[in-house]
C-alpha positions in Angstrom: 0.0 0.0 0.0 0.9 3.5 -0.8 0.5 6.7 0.9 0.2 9.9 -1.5 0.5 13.4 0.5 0.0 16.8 -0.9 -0.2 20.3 0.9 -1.6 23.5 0.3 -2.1 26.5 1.7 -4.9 28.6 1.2 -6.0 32.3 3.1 -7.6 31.5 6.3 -10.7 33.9 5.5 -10.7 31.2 2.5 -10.5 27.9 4.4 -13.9 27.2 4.9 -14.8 27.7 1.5 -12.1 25.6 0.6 -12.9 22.7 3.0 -16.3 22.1 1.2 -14.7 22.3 -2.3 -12.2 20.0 -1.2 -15.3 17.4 0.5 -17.7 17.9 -2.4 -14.8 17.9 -5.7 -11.7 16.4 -5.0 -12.3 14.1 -2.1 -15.3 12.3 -5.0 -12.8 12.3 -7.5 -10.3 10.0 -5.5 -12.1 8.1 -4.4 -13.8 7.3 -8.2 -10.3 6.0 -9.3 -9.8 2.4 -9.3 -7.2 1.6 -6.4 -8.0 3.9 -4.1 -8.4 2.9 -0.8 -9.5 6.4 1.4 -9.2 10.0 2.1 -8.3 12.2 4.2 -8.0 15.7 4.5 -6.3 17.1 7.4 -6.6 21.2 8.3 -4.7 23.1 10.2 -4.9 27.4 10.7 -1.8 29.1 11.3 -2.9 32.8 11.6 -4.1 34.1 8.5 -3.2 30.9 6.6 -4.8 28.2 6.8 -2.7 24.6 6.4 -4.3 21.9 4.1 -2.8 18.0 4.0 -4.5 15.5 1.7 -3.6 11.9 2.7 -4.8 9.4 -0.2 -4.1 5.4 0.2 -3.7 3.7 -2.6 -2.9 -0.1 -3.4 0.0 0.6 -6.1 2.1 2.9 -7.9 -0.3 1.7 -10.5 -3.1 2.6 -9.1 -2.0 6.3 -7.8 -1.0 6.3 -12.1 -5.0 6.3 -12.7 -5.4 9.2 -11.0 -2.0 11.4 -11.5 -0.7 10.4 -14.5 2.0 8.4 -15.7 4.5 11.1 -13.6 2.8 10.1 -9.7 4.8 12.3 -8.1 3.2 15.6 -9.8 0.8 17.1 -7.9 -2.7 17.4 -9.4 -4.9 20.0 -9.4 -8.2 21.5 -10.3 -9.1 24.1 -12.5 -10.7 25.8 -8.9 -7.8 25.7 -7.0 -6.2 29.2 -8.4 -9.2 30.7 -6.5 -8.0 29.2 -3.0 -4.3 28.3 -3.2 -1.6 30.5 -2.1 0.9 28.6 -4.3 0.7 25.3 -6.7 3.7 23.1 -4.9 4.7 21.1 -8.3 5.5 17.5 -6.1 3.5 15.4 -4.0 5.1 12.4 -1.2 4.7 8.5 -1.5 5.5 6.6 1.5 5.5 2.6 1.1 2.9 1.6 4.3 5.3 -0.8 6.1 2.3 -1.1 9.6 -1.1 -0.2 10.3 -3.4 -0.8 13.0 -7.0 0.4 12.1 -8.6 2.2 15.2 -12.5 1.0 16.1 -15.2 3.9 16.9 -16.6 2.9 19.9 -20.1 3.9 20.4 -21.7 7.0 21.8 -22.8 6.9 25.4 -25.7 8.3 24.0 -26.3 5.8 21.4 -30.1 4.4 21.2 -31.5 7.0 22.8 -32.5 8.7 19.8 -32.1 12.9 19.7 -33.1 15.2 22.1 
């Protein structure tokens, strides 16, 4: 398995705009592509910028290929993202996934007792 991280950084007055861009566009458009295997988008504000960290798992080099391109480690982006990014970083990461442990939710205390 394959780990694929970009970053971006986007104005913090921009960030929440950019959150629901990311969860409605790009986080669909991963997960369309045959070998991926989840998401996640990580944020974190750091004054008036505001820190974004996509985190994609894939199950090859092959796979990450379907998505990317033949040259994986360009980063990809959307024709949207010139209204949000501070810069276009041109590379993204790969890390091999040599352990995992998956963590279980455990259920609310407040599960089954329907809303209040």
């Amino acid at each position: 398995m394959i780990a694929r991280m970009w970053h971006g950084r986007v104005p913090t007055s921009k960030a929440k705009e950019y959150r629901e861009f990311t969860n409605g566009r790009a986080i669909p458009d991963y997960q369309s592509v045959e070998g991926n295997l989840s998401v996640y988008v990580l944020e974190r504000q750091e004054g008036d910028v505001t820190h974004f960290m996509t985190l994609t798992f894939w199950e090859s080099l092959e796979a990450i290929k379907g998505f990317a391109g033949q040259n994986v480690n360009a980063a990809k982006y959307y024709p949207e993202d010139k209204d949000f990014l501070l810069e276009f970083e041109p590379t993204v990461v790969h890390y091999e996934v040599v352990g995992q442990s998956a963590i279980t939710p455990r259920p609310s205390p407040n599960m089954g007792e329907g809303s209040k």
